[in-house]
C-alpha positions as CSV (number, residue, x, y, z in Angstrom):
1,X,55.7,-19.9,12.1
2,X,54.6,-21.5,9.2
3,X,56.8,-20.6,5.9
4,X,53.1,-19.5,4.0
5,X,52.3,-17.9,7.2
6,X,56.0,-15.8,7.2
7,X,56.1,-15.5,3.5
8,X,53.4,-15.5,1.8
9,X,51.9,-11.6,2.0
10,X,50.3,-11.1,-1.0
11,X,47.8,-13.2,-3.5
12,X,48.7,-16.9,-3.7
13,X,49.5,-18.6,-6.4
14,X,46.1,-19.8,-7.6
15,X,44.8,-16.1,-7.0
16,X,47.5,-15.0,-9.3
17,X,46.0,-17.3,-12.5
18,X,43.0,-15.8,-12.4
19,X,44.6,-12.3,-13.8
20,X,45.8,-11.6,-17.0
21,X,49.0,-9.8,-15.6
22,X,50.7,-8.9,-12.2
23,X,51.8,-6.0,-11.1
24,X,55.1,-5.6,-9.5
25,X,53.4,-2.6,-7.5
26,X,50.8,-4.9,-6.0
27,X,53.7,-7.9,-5.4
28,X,54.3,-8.3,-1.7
29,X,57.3,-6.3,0.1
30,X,58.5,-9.6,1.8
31,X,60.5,-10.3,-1.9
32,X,62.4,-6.8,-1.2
33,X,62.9,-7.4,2.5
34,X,64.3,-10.5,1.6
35,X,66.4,-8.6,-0.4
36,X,67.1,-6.0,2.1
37,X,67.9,-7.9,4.8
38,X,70.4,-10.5,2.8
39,X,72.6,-7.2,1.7
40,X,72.5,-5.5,4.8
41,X,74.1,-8.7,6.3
42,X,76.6,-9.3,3.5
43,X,79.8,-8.2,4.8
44,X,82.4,-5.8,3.1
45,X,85.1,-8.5,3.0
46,X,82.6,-11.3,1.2
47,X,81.4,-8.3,-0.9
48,X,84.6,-7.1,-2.2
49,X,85.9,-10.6,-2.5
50,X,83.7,-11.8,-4.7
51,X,82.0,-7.9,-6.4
52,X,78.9,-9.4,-5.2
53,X,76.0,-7.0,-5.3
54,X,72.5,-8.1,-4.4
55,X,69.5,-6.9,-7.7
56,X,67.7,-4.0,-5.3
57,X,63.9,-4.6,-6.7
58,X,64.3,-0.9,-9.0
59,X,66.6,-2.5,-11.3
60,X,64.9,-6.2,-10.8
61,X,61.9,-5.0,-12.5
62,X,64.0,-3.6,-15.0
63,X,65.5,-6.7,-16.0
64,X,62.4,-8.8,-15.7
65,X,60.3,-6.4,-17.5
66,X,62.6,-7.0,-20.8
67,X,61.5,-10.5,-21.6
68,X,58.8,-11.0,-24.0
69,X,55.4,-11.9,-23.0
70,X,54.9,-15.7,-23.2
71,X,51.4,-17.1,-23.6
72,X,52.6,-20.5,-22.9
73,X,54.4,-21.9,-19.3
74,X,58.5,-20.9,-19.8
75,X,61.5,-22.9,-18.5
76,X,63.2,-20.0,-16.3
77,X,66.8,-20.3,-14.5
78,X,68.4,-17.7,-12.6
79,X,72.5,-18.1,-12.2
80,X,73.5,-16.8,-9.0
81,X,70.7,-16.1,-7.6
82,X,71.1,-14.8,-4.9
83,X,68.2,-13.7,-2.7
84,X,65.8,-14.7,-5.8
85,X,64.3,-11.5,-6.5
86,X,65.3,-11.7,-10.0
87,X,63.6,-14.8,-10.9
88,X,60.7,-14.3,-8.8
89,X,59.6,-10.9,-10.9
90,X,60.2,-13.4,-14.1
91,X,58.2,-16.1,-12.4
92,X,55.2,-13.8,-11.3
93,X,54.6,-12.5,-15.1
94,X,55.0,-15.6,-16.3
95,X,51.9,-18.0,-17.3
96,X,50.6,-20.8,-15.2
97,X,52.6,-24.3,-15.0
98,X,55.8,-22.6,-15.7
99,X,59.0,-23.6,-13.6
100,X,62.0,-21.8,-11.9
101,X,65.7,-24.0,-11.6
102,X,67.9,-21.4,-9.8
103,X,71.4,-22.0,-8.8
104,X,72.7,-20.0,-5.4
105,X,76.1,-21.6,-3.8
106,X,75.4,-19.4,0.0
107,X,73.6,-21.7,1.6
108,X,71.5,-18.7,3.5
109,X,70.9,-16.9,0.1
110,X,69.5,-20.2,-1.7
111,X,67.2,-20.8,1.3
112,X,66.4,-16.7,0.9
113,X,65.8,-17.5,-3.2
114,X,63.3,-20.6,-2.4
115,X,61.8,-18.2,0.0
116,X,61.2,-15.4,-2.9
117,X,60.7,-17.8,-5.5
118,X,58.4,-20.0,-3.9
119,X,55.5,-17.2,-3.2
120,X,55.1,-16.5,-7.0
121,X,55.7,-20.3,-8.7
122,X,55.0,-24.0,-7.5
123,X,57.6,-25.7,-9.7
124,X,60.7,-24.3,-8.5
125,X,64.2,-26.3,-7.6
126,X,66.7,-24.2,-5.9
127,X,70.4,-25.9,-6.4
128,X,73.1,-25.1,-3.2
129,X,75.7,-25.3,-5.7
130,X,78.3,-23.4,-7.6
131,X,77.6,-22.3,-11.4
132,X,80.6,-24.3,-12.2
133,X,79.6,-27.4,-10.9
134,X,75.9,-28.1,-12.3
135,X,75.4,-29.2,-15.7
136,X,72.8,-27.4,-17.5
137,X,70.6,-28.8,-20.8
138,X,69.7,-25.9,-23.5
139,X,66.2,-26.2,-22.3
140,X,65.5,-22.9,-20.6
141,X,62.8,-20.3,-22.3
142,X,63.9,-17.5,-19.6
143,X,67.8,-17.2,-18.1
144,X,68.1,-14.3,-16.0
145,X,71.4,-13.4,-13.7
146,X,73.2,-10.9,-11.9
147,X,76.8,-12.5,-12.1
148,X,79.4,-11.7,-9.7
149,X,81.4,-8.9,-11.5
150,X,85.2,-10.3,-10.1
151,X,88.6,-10.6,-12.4
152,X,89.8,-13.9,-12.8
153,X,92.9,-15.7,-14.5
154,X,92.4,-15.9,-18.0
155,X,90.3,-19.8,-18.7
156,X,89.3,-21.0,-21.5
157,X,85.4,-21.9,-21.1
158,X,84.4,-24.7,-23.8
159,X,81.4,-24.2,-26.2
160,X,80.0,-26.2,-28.9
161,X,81.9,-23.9,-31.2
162,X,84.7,-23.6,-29.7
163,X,86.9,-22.4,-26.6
164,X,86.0,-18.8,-25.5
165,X,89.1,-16.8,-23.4
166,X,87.3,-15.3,-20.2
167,X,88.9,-12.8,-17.9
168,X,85.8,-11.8,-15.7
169,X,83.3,-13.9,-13.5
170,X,80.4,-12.2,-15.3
171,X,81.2,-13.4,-18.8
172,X,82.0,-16.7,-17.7
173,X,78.4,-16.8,-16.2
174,X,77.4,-15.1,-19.5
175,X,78.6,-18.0,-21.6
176,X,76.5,-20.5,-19.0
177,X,73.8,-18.5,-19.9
178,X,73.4,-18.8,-23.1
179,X,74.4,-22.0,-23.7
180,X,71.6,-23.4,-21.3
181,X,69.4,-20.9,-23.6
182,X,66.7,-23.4,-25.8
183,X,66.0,-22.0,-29.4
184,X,64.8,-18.6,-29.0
185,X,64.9,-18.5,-25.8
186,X,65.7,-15.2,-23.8
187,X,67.9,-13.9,-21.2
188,X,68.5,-10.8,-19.9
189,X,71.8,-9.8,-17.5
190,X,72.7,-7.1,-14.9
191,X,76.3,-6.7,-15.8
192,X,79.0,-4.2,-16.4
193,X,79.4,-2.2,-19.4
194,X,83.1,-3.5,-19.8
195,X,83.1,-6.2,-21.9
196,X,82.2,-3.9,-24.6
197,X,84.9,-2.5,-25.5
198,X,89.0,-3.5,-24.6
199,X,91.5,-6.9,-25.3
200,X,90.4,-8.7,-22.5
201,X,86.8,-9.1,-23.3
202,X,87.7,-9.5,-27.1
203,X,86.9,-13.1,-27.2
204,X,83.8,-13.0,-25.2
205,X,82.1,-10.3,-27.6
206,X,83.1,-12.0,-31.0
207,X,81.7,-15.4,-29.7
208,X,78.4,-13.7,-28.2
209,X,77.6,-11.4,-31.7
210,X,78.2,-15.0,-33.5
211,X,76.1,-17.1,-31.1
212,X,73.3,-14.8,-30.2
213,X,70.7,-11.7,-31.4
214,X,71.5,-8.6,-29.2
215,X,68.5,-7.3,-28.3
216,X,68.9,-4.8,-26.1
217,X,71.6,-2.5,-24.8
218,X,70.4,-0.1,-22.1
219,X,73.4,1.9,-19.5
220,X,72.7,3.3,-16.6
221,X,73.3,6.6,-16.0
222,X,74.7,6.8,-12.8
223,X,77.1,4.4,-10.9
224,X,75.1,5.7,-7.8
225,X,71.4,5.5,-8.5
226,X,71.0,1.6,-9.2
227,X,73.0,0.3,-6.6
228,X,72.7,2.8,-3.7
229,X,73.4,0.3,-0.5
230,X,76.0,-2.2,-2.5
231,X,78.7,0.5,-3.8
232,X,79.2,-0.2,-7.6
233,X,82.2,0.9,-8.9
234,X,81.5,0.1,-12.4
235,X,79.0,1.4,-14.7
236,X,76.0,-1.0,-15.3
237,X,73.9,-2.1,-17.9
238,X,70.7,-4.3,-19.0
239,X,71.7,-6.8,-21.4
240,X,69.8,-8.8,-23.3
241,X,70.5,-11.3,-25.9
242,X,68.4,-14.8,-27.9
243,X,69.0,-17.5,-29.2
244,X,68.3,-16.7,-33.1
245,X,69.7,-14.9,-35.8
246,X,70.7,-11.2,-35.1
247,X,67.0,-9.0,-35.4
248,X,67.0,-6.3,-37.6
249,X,68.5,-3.4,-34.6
250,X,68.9,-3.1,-31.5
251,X,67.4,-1.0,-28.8
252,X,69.6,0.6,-27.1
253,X,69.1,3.2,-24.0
254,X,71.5,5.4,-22.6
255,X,71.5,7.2,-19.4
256,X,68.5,5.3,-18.2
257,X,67.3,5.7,-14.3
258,X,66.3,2.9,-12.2
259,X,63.2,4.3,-10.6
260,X,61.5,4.7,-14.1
261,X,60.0,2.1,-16.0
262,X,62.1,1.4,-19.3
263,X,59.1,1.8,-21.5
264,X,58.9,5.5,-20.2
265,X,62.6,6.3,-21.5
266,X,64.0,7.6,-24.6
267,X,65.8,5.2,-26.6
268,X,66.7,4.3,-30.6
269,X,66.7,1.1,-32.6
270,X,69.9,0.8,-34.1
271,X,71.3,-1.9,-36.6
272,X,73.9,-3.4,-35.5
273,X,76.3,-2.7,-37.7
274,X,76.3,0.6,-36.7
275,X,76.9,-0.4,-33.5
276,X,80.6,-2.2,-34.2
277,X,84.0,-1.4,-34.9
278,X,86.9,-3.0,-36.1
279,X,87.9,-6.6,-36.1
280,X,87.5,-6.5,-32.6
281,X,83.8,-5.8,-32.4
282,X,84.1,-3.3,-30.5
283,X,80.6,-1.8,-29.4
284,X,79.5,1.7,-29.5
285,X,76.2,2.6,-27.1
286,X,74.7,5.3,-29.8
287,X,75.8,5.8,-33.7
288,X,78.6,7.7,-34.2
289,X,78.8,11.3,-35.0
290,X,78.1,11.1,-38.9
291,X,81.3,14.2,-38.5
292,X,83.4,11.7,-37.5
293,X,82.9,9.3,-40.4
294,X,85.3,11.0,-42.9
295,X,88.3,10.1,-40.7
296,X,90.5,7.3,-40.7
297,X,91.1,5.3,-37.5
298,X,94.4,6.4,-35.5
299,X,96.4,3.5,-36.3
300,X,95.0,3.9,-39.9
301,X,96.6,7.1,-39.9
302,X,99.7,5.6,-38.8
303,X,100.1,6.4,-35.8
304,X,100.2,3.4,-32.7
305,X,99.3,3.7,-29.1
306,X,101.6,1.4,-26.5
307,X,101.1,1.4,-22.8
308,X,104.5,2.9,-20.6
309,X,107.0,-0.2,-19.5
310,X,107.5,0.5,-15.9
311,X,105.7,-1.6,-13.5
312,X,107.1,0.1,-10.1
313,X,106.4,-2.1,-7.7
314,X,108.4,-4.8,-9.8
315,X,111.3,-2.0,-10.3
316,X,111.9,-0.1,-7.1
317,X,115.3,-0.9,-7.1
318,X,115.5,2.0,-10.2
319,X,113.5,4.2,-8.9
320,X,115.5,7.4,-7.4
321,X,114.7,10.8,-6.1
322,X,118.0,12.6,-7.4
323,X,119.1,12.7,-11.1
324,X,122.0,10.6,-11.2
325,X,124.5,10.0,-14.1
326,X,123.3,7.9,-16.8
327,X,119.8,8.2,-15.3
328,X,116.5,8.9,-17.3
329,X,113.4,10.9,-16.3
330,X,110.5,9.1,-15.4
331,X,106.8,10.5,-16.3
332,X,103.6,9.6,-14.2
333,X,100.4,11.0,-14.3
334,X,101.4,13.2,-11.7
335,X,103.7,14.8,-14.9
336,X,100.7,15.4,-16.9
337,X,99.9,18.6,-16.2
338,X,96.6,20.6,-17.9
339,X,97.9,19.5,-21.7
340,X,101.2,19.1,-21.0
341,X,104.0,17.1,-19.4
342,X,106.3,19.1,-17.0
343,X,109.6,17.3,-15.2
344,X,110.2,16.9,-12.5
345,X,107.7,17.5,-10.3
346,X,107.1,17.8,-6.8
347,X,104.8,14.9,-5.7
348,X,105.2,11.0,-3.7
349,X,106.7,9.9,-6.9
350,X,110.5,9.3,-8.2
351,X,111.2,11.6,-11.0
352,X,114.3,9.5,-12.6
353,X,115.1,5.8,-13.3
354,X,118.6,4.9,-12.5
355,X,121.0,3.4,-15.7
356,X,119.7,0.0,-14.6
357,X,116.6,0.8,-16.5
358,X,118.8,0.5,-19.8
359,X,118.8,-3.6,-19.8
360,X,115.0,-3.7,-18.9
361,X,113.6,-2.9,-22.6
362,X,111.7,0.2,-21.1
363,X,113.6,3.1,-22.3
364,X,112.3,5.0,-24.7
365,X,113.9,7.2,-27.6
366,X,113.9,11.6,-27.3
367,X,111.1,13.0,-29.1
368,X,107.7,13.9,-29.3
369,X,104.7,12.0,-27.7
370,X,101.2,12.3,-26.7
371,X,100.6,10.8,-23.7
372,X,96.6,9.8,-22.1
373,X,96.3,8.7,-18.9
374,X,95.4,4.8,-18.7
375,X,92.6,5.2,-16.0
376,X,89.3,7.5,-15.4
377,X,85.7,7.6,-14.5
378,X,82.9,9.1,-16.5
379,X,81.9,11.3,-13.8
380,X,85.5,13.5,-15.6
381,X,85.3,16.1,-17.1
382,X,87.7,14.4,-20.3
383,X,87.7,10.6,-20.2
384,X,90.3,11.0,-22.3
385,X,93.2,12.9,-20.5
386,X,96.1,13.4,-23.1
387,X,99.3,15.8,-22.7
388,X,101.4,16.9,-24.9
389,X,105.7,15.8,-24.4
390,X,108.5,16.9,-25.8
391,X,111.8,15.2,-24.3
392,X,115.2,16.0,-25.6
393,X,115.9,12.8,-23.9
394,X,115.4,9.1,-23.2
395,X,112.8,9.1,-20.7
396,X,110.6,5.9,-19.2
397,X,106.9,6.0,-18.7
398,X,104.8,4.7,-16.0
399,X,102.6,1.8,-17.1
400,X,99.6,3.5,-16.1
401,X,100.3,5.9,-19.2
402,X,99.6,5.0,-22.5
403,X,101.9,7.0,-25.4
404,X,101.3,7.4,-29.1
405,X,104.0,7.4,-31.4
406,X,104.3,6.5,-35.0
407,X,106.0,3.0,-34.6
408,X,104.9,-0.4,-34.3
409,X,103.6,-2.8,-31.2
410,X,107.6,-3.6,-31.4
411,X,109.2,-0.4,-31.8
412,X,108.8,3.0,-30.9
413,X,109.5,6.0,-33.1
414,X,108.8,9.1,-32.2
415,X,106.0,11.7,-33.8
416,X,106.5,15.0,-35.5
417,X,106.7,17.7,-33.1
418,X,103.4,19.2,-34.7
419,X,101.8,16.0,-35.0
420,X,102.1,15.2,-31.6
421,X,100.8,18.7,-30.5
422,X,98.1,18.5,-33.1
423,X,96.8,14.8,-31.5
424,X,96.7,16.1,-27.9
425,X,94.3,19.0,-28.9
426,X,92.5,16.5,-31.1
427,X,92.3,14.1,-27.7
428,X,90.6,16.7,-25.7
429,X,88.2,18.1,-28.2
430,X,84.5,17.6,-27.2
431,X,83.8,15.7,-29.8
432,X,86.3,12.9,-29.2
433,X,85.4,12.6,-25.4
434,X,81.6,11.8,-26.4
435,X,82.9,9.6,-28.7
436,X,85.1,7.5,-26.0
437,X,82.4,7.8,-23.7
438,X,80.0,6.1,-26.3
439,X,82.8,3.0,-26.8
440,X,83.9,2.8,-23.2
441,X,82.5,2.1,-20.0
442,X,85.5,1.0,-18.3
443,X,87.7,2.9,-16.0
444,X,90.4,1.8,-18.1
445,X,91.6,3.6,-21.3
446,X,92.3,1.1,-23.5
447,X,95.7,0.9,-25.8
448,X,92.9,-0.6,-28.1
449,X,90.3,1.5,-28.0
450,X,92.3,4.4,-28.3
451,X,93.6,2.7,-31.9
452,X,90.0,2.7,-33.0
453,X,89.5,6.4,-32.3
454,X,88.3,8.6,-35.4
455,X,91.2,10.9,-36.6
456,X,92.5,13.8,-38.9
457,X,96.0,12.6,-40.9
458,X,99.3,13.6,-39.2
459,X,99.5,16.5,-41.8
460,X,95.7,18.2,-40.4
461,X,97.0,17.5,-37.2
462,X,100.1,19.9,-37.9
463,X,97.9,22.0,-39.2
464,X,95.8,22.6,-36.2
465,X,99.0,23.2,-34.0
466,X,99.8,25.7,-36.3
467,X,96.2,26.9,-35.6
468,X,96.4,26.6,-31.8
469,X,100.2,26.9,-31.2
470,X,101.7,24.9,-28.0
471,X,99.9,26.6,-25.0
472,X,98.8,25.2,-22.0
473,X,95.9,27.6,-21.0
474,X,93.9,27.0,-24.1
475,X,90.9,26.4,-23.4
476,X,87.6,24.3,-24.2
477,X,85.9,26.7,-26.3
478,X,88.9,27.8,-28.1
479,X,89.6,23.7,-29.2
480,X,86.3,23.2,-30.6
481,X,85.8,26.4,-32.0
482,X,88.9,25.7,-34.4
483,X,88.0,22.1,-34.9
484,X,84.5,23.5,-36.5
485,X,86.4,26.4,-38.4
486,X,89.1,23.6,-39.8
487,X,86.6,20.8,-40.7
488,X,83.6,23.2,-42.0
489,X,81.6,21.5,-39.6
490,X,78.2,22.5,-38.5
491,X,75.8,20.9,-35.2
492,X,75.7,17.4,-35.7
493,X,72.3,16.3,-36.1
């Protein structure tokens, strides 16, 4: 069968010129088949190996919607393009005589993008090889990509002002992108919300804020909804930067849904500014509770958050079932119990750490802690899980624990009992979890993040343990209630 015949099921591209805009309702259901069919055949193993999930058309238009009408014909590439849908929606909005470079390493995917492509634009080139290996001009209008979202080795990627330290496939496409971006050009990226906030992505975010406007920040609301048939882990976002000076705000959605147009959904133009934090540029998805802004950051207030020393699988020769002499406890997650930390406790973990542990540099001194789990999701009811610990003494944490103290990145030194009672019901107020789940949209809770958090001195957070005294059944109402009576604070507007 011809490939017009097999393709082409909806107006040509001649037909398409005589209108003065498509719609993606009237655009042929070959380009989603195409689609379809390519995901239904990727298989787990190539999926997982490389986090590899095909654009389904909802969030396509999405991200193809968010460019600015162009009068004139645009330059448009498409990294990774996998099946094509994502340029073709650019393509078929775009005016006559523009062209469509996309880059697709599968050999069955790039003939699946010329196939998409090719039924909405006449000047397309599809390129059978990897990102990595094609050298791109900055002379693209349009750049438009759903990256692969796996974990690499720390590289260094070089720009024209200097090296950038990437950790994830996605940014290093990310960088691509915008360096192939002409003045003022556009482009617009299905990613995860991760670089955002955290160390790893540190690099990545100063070097984009300096090289690019953000334009737009709009999260998904649910891991589910966007991705139903590719089973995303992550949360998601539309990004979309230029190449200009920063514009005046950004527009940033939260909670959006894939099966309504963006244009339909609530969302606030926000300077940027308001939008960072720290050195770090950390990024926030809303402005922050203005009842917040008369705290210090935790590390401002002293206070320093380090991640537990125990790697297991690298120590199993101290782990041990039985207290032994000269032997330490050994908290997990499994320890944190409600909002506090019992030991031992009955679960597929080793409660102690043989004397061994002693010359590894992962003991730590008796005292008073908070401790917050290192990992969660946002479907949780806290993303911040803290417990309170009091050990009388030297104990060893897991590494998937984080613990505040009142020490340095070098040394450790425990909190004042109060303080450290004070900071876990601070933790799992209501106010601080919308707060984290505003910064973060990792599963990860970050060492750095958590530094960054809004918080009362060490002497209001005795005070509110002397308000709420050391009880694990308090309860969510009884927390906030105090924090409002304690800080005079009324609904935040």
């Amino acid at each position: 069968m011809p490939r017009a015949e097999r393709w082409l099921i909806f107006p040509t591209r001649s037909e398409q010129r005589d209108r003065t805009r498509i719609s993606l309702v009237d655009m042929s259901k070959s380009i989603v088949q195409i689609r379809n069919e390519a995901a239904a055949a990727l298989s787990p193993e190539r999926q997982q190996q490389w986090e590899q999930f095909l654009t389904p058309a909802p969030v396509a238009e999405q991200a193809a919607g968010l460019f600015t009408p162009a009068v004139e014909p645009v330059r448009v590439l498409d990294l990774g393009s996998g099946t094509g849908i994502l340029a073709a929606l650019v393509a078929a909005h775009a005016s006559a005589g523009s062209s469509v470079t996309a880059i697709e390493r599968d050999v069955d995917l790039a003939k699946a993008s010329e196939a998409s492509i090719r039924q909405v634009c006449d000047d397309v080139e599809v390129i059978g090889k990897s990102v990595f290996d094609v050298l791109l001009d900055d002379r693209f209008d349009r750049v438009i990509l759903n990256p692969p979202y796996k974990k690499i080795s720390p590289v260094t990627i070089p720009t024209a002002g200097g090296g950038v330290k990437i950790t994830n496939l996605y940014t290093a496409f990310l960088v691509i992108a915008v360096q192939a971006l002409a003045e003022v050009g556009e482009c617009v990226a299905i990613i995860p919300r991760s670089w955002m906030n955290g160390e790893y992505f540190k690099d990545f975010r100063k070097w984009l804020l300096d090289e690019c406007s953000l334009d737009v920040l709009a999260v998904y609301g649910s891991r589910q909804d966007h991705f139903k048939d590719m089973d995303v882990l992550q949360e998601i976002m539309l990004l979309k930067v230029s190449k200009r000076k920063q514009s005046g705000s950004v527009a940033v959605y939260d909670g959006i849904r894939p099966e309504i147009p963006l244009d339909r959904q609530p969302h606030e133009l926000i300077p940027l500014e308001a939008l960072t934090m720290g050195r770090d540029r950390i990024l926030r998805v809303e402005r922050q509770d203005p009842r917040l802004s008369r705290f210090k950051t935790l590390s401002e207030q002293g206070m320093w958050v380090s991640t537990g020393k125990l790697v297991w699988f690298r120590n199993r020769d101290l782990l041990s079932d039985t207290e032994k002499p000269g032997s330490h406890p050994l908290y997990w997650s499994d320890n944190q119990r409600g909002m506090t930390t019992v030991h031992p406790v009955k679960c597929d973990r080793e409660q102690w750490v043989t004397d061994k542990a002693d010359s590894r540099n992962m003991v730590l001194p008796s005292g008073s802690y908070c401790l917050v789990n290192r990992f969660s999701a946002k479907e949780q009811r806290h993303r911040i899980y803290a417990s309170y610990l009091r050990s009388d003494t030297e104990y060893v944490a897991d590494n998937k624990l984080n613990y505040v103290h009142q020490g340095t990145s070098r040394r450790t030194v425990p909190l004042n009992d109060k303080v450290a009672w004070g900071l876990t019901l601070w933790l799992t107020s209501s106010i601080v979890d919308e707060w984290y789940r505003q910064v973060s949209g990792s599963t990860q809770v970050n060492a750095t993040d958590l530094r960054q958090l809004p918080c009362p001195s060490p002497g209001q957070l005795a005070e509110l343990s002397d308000l709420l005294p050391v009880n694990d059944a308090v309860d969510q109402q009884s927390i906030d209630h105090t924090l409002e009576g304690m800080f005079s604070w009324t609904k935040a507007s």
